[in-house]
C-alpha positions as CSV (number, residue, x, y, z in Angstrom):
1,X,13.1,-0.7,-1.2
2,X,11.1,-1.6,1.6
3,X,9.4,-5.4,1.6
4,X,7.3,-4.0,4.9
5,X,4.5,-2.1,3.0
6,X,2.8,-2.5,-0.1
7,X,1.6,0.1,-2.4
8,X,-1.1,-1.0,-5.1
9,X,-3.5,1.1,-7.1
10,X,-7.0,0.0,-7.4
11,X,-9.6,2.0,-9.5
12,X,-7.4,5.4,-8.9
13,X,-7.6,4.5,-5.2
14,X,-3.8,3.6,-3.3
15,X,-3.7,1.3,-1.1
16,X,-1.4,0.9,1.3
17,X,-0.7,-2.4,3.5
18,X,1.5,-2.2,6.2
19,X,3.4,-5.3,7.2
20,X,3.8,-6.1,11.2
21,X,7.6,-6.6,10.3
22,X,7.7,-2.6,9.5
23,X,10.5,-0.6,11.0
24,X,11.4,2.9,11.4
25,X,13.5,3.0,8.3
26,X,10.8,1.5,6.3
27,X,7.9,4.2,7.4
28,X,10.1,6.7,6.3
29,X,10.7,4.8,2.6
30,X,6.9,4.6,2.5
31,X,6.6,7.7,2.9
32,X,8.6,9.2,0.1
33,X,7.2,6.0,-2.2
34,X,3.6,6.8,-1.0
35,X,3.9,11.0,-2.3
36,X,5.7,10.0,-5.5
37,X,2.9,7.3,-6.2
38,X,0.4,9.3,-5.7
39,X,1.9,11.9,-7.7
40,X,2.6,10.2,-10.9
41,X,-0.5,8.1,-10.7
42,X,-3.1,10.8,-9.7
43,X,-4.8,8.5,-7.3
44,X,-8.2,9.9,-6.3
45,X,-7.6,8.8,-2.4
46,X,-5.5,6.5,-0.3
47,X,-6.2,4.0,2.1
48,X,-4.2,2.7,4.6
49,X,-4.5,-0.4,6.1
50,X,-2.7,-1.1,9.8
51,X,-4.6,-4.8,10.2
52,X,-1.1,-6.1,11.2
53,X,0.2,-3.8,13.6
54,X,-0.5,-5.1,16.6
55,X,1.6,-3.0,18.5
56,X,2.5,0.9,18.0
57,X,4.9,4.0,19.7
58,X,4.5,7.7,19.0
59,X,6.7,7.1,16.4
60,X,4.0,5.1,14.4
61,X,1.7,7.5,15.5
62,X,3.1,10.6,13.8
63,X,3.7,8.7,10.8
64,X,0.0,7.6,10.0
65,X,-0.7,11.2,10.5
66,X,1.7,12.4,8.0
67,X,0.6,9.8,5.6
68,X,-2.8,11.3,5.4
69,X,-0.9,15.1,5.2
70,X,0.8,13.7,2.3
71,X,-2.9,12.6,1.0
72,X,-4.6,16.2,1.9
73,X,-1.6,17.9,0.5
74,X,-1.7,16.1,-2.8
75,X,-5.5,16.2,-3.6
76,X,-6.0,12.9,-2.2
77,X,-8.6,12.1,0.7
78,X,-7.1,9.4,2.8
79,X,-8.3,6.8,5.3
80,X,-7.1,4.5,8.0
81,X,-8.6,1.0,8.4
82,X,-8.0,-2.4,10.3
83,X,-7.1,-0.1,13.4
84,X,-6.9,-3.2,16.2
85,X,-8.5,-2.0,19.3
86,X,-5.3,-2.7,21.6
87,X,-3.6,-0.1,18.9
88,X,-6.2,2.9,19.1
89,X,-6.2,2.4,23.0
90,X,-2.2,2.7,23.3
91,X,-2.3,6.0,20.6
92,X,-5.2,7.4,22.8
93,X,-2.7,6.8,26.0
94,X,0.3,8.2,24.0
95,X,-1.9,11.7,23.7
96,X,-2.3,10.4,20.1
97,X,-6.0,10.8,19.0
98,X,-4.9,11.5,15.1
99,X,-8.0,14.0,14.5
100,X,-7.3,15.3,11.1
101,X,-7.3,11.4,10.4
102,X,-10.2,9.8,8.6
103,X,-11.5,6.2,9.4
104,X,-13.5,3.9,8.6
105,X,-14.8,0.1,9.6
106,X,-12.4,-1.9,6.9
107,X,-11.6,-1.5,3.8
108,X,-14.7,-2.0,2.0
109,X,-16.3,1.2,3.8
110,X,-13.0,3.3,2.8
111,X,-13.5,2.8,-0.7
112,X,-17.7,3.0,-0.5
113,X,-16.7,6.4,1.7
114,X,-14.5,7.9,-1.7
115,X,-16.1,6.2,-4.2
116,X,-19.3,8.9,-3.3
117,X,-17.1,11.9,-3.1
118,X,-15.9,11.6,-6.3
């Protein structure tokens, strides 16, 4: 089990930390952790949180977007936080604008932002 990404469910929210130490074989553990989680726990929406990522590919990039699929998909309105500004400018350079993919300012605005849609 991969030590590069927590999951933790807070008030029927998931969150999701990613760890700067996060390989490719990890991202695809957390993905299959992330849809059975949310699954058996009925979380009401997920945030992930990328803080630590300092540096990302396209790799990375299709990744975060199928974590929020696996959010839509499942009932569960997802959003990215902690997104460094070195990290948005090399997705935007990789042709990687993620627009199916919510945001918001940190962490505390994600869970204002679900908190009022539910």
């Amino acid at each position: 089990m991969s030590q590069s990404a927590g999951l933790y469910l807070v008030d029927e929210i998931m969150l999701v930390a990613i760890d700067e130490d996060i390989n490719d074989s990890d991202i695809v553990d957390l993905q299959d952790r992330l849809a059975q989680r949310v699954h058996d726990t009925g979380a009401r929406g997920i945030v992930i949180d990328v803080s630590a990522l300092e540096i990302v590919d396209t790799f990375v990039g299709r990744i975060i977007a199928q974590l929020a699929g696996i959010g839509t998909l499942l009932d569960s309105p997802t959003y990215l936080v902690g997104m460094r500004p070195a990290v948005a400018m090399t997705l935007v350079e990789l042709g990687m604008t993620l627009p199916t993919v919510r945001t918001a300012r940190n962490l505390q605005h994600a869970l204002e932002r679900l908190r009022a849609t539910q």
